[in-house]
N, C-alpha and C positions, 0 to 999 in steps of 0.2 A: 341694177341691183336685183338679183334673184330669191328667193323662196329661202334657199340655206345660207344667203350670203345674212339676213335679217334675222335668222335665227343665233344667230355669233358662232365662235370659236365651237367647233362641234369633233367628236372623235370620228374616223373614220368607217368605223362599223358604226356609230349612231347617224350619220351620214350613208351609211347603205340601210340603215333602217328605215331613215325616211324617205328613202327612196323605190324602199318595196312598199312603203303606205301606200305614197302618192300614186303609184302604177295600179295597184291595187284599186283606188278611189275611181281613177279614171277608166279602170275595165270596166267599176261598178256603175258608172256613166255613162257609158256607149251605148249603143243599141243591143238590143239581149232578147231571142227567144222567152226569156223568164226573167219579168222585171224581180227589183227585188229592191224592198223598203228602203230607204236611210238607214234606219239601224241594223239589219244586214249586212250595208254597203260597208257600213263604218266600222261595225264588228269586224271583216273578212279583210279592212284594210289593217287595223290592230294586227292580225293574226299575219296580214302579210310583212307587216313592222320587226314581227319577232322573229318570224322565219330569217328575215332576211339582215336582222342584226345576229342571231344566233350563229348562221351560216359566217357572218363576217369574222365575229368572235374566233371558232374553227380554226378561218384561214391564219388569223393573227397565231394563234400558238402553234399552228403547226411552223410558222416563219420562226417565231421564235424558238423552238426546239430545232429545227432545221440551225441557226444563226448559233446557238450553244454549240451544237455537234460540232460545226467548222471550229469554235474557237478553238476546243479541246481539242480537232486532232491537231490545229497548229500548235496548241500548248505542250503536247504530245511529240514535233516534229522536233519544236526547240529546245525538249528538253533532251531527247535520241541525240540531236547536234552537240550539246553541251555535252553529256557524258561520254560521247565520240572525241571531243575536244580533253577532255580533262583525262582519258584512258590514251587517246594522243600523248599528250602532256607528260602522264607519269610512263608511259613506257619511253619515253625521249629521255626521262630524267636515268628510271633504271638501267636503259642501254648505253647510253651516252647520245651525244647528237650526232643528229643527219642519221636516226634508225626511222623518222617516221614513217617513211613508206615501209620500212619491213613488216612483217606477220606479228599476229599478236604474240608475245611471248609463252611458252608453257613450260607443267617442268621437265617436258620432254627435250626441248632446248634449252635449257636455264641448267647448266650443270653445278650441281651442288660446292663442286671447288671452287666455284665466281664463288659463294658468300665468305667474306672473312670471315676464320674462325681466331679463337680466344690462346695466345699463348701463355706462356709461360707467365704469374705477375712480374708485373715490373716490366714486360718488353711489350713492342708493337704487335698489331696483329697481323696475322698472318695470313696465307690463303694455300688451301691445298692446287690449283691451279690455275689457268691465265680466267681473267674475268671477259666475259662476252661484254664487246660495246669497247671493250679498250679500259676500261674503269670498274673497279668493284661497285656494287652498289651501297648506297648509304640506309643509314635505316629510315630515316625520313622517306628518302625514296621507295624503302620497300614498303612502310607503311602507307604513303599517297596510290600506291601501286594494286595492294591490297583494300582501300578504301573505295578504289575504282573499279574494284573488280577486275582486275587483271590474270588471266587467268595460271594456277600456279603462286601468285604472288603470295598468298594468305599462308601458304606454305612455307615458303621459304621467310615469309617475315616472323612466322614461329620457330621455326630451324636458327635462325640470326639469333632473336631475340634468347634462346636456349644457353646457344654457343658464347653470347657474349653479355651472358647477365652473370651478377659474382654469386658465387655459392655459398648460402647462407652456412656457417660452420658452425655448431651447437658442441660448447666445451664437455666433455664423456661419453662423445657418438663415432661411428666408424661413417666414412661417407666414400665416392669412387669418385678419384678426379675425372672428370671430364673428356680430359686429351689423353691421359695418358690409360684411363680404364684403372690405374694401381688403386687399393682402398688404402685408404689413411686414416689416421686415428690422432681426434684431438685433445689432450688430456684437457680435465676439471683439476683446477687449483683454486685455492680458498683463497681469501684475502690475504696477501701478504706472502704468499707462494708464488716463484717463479721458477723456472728450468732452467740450466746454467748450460752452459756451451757443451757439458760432456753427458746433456741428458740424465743430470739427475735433479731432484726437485730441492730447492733449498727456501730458507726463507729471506727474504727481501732485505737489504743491508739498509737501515734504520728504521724497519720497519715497529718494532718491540716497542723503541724509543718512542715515534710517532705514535703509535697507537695508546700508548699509554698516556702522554697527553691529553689526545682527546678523550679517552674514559675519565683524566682527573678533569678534563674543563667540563665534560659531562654532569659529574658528582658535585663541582662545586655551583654548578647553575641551580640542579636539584636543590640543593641543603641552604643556597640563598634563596629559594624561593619558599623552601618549605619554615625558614626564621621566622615569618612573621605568625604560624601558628604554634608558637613555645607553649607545649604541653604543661613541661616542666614549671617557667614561672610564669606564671598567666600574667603577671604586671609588668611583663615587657612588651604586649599587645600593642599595637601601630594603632594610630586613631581611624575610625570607621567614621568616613563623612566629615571627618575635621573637630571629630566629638572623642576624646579620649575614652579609652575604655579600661584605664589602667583598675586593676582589682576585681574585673568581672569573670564570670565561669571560664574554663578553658575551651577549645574549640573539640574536647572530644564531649566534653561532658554537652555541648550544643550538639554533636550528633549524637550523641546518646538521647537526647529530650528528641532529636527527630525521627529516633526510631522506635522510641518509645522505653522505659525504666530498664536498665538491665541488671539481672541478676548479683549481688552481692556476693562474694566470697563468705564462707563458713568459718569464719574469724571472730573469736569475743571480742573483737573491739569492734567491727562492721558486721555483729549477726545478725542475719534474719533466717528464720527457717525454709530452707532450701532441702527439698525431702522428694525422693522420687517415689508415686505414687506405690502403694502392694498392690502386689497382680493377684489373681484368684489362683496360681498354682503355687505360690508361699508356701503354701499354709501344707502342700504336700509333701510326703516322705518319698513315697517309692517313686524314681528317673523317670520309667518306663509310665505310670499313670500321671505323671507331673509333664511332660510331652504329649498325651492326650488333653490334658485338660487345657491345657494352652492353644492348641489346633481348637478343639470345640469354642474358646473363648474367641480364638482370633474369627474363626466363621462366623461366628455370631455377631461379634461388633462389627464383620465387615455389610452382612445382612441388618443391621440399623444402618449402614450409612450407607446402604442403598437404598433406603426406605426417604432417609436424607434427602438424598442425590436426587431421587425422583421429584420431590418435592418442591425442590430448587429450581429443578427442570421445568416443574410444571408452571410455577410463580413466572419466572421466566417467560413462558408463551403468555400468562396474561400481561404483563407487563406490557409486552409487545402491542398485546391489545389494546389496552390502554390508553399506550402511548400514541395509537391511532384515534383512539376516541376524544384524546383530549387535542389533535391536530385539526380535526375537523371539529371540534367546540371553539375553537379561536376562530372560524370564518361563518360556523353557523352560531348563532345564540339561542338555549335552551330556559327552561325553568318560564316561561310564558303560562298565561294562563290558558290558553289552549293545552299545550302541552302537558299541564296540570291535569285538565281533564282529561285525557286519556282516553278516551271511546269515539274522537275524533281521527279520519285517518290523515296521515299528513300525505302532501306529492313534494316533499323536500325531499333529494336524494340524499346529502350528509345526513339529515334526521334515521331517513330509512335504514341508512350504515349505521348509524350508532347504536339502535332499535334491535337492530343484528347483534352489534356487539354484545350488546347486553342481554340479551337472550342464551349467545353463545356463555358467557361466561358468568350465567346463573350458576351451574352445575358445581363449578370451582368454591363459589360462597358459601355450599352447603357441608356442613360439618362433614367430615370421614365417618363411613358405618351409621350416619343416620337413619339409614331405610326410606320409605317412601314418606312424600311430602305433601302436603296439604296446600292448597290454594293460598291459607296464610301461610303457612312455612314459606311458600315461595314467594308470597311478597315482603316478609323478613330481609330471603335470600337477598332481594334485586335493592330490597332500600339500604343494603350495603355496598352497592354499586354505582359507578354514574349512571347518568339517564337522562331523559331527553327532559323528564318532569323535573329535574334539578337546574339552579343556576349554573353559572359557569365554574364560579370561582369554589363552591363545593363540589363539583365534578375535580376539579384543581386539586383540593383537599385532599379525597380521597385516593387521587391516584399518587400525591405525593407520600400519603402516609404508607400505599401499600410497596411502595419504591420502596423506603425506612425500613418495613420490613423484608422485605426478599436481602435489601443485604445485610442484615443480620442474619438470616439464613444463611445465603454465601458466607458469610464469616463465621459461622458457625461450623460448617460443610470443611474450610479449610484447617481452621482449626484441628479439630476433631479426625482429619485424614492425618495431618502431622500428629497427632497424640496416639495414635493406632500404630502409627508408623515407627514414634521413640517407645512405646509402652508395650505394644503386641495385646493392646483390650483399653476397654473406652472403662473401664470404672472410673470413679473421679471425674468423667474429661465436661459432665457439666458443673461441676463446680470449680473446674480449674478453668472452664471458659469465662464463667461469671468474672472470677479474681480477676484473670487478662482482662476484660471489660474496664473494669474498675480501678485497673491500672493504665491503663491504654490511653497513649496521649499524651498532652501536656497545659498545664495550665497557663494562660498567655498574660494573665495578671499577673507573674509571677516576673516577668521577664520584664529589661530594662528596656529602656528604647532603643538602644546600642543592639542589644540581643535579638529584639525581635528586628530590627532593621538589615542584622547581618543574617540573621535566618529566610528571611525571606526574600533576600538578596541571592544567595547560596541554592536553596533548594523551595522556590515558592510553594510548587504543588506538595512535598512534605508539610511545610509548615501550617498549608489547608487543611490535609490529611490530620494533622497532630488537634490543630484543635476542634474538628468534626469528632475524631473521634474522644476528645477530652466530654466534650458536649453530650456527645450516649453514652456516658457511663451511668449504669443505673441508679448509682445516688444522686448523679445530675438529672436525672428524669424522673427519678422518686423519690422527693426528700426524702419522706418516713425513714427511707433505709440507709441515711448517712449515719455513721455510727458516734455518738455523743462523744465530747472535747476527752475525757478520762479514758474512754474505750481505743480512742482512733490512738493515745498517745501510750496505753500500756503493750508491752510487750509480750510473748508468751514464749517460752520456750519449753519443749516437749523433752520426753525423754532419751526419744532415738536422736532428737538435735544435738543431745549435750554428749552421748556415743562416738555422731558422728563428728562433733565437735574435740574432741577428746583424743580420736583417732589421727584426726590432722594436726594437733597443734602437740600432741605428744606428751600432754598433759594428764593426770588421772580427773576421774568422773565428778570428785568431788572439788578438786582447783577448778573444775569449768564451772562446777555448779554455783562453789564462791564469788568468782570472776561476775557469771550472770547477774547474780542479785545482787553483785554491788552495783553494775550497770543497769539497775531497774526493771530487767526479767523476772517475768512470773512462771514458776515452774509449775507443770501440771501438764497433765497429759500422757498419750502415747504416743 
């Protein structure tokens, strides 16, 4: 047993390694003009260790890249055999058999009358002359042929496929047959239109009949489906949830509460005063300055609702802000007493953003045309904003309240474009916003359990909408200004009411004005 047999299982280059040691060790042993230490000897046999594994390493990859190249080019050889084989194959199928020693095909030999072309519908096809190989080729063939790169093939398998694919015919289009070159023309006929053997268009023999059927089985699906919402007598209602509903609202007057109170007819018996607001050019005589003064009014109100619109705009970007300041308040926590103090820096990055934010949108907190600001002005400004020195849940607060208002603004904004729009000038339009407020919505106390169950079955997000907005009406947000049991229940009617009341119902000034006060109207007014 030798020297690497004791050492075990060793790789071949660590076995030429140690084998430039040991020769190395024993030069360093022999006799030498220049002795030289042990650790000389021992160092120069390392150094002869690595040489001579490094060297081994070398050879092995060059073996191994040498052993790669052969696979590949065998990998190379059989795959040249296979595509020989397979271009064999399909040119045996395209020529017929016993071609395979002939030449490869081209379309110098492949004469365009081998491919069958497309006759007449209805018959066989045909070929303009005899097929090379003894057989036309098929299309499978010519596609294996073309897949093989056969050369030529790719040609002729688009000429095939040309000649013998059907021609889409589009009803009102002219198109050229194929075979014969003539253009043809496909008439458009309607439902129920066909052409009769002498080429004139008639309509279809019980076509009327049929058709009218299905528009009655139509009409009666409709009008059964539409029974169970009987406008007419609400006490024919179908039960909702197995809960009768006989004697409840009708189903318009439930969309009506979800889109909010609508307008009553100018009726003594359903009055309420419905008045379109005066314009500022009323009151003028002469056409010519009653057309100016409407142009300057409409510029003018449409310059408030840019002033508007800006505003909208602006509330909008902080929102946004906001909504980032209170994203990063959910994973950072504020209002600490460090952060109370204030003259401490922080190395929180969310802190740092928020620190931002609120810097940024000091400028916003400060009144319009206030002028310059004082050290306390500005921390006024910022102790109306979140902050890092607030808790969470009032950084919350405030960003929720400043939500409440932007869209009172937006609903203000649209408002007020629509009353530009029917009016040509915004006089009235904030007090006719107010009224809308105040009407806006619906009271959910009000409603049965039937009603609200079928409202928010029907149209949920309405039904959220109706009493969000029942909830900001300003008498729900300021008592003070709900108007006492006597005021909310008398009625007023004006003068131009009882005009325009008079004018509709065809009656004189004085039968409306009887009519009113016996139905409890107070007359007064313009």
């Amino acid at each position: 047993m030798g020297l690497l047999d004791t050492l075990g299982n060793l790789t071949p280059e660590q076995t030429q390694g140690l084998l430039g040691f040991s020769a190395s060790m024993l030069q360093a042993g022999g006799p030498s003009l220049k002795p030289t230490s042990f650790g000389q000897a021992f160092g120069n046999s390392i150094l002869g260790f690595q040489n001579a594994y490094d060297a081994a390493i070398d050879k092995k990859q060059e073996r191994d890249m040498l052993n790669e190249r052969m696979q590949m080019l065998k990998l190379q050889e059989q795959r040249a055999q296979q595509q020989f084989e397979i271009r064999r194959d399909a040119y045996g199928q395209l020529m017929g058999k016993g071609t395979e020693a002939q030449p490869q095909p081209s379309v110098a030999n492949i004469q365009l009358g081998s491919v069958p072309m497309q006759s007449r519908p209805g018959q066989p096809l045909i070929s303009n002359g005899s097929p090379v190989g003894g057989s036309a080729p098929s299309l499978n063939a010519l596609r294996a042929a073309a897949i093989a790169d056969v050369p030529g093939a790719k040609e002729l398998f688009e000429i095939y496929k040309y000649e013998n694919e059907p021609q889409k015919l589009e009803s009102g289009s002219t198109y050229r047959d194929r075979l014969t070159g003539v253009e043809r023309y496909m008439p458009k006929l309607d439902n129920g239109i066909t052409v009769g053997p002498d080429g004139v268009a008639a309509v279809m023999p019980g076509y009327d009949k049929s058709n009218a059927q299905i528009k009655g089985a139509e009409t009666a699906a409709q009008e059964e489906s539409k029974a169970k919402y009987d406008l007419v007598n609400p006490s024919s209602y179908p039960s909702i949830g197995g809960v009768p509903v006989n004697g409840s609202i009708s189903r318009l007057n439930l969309l009506n509460q979800l889109k909010g109170p609508a307008a009553p007819a100018s009726t003594p018996d359903t009055y309420q005063p419905v008045a379109k607001p005066a314009a500022p050019w009323d009151r003028v005589v002469s056409p010519a300055e009653r057309d100016q003064v409407r142009a300057r009014t409409y510029d003018a109100s449409r310059k408030a609702l840019d002033d508007l619109r800006a505003e909208v705009s602006k509330g909008r970007e902080v929102m946004t802000d906001l909504n980032r300041f209170g994203a990063l308040n959910q994973n950072t926590g504020t209002g600490g007493l460090v952060d109370r103090i204030g003259f401490l820096p922080t190395v929180d990055s969310d802190k740092r953003e928020m620190d931002a934010i609120q810097a940024r949108l000091a400028p916003s907190a400060r009144p319009a045309g206030s002028g310059s600001s004082s050290d306390k002005d500005m921390a006024l400004f910022l102790s109306a904003l979140p902050g890092t020195d607030k808790p969470g849940d009032v950084n919350k607060a405030i960003r929720v309240q400043f939500e409440k208002k932007l869209k009172d603004k937006e609903s203000e904004l649209r408002f007020k474009e629509q009353y530009l729009i029917d009016n040509g000038h915004l006089d009235g339009a904030d007090k006719a916003y107010e009224q809308s407020r105040e009407t806006a919505g619906f009271d959910p106390s009000k409603l049965t359990p039937e009603q609200r169950a079928y409202m928010q079955r029907e149209n949920p997000k309405a039904y959220a909408d109706g009493i969000e907005a029942f909830n900001n009406r300003p008498s729900r947000q300021n008592p003070s200004l709900q108007p006492s049991t006597a005021q909310a229940n008398q009625k007023v009617a004006t003068l131009a009411d009882i005009v325009a009341t008079a004018r509709a119902s065809g009656k004189t000034t004085a039968q409306v004005t009887a009519d009113l006060k016996a139905q409890g109207y107070k007359i007064g007014g313009k």
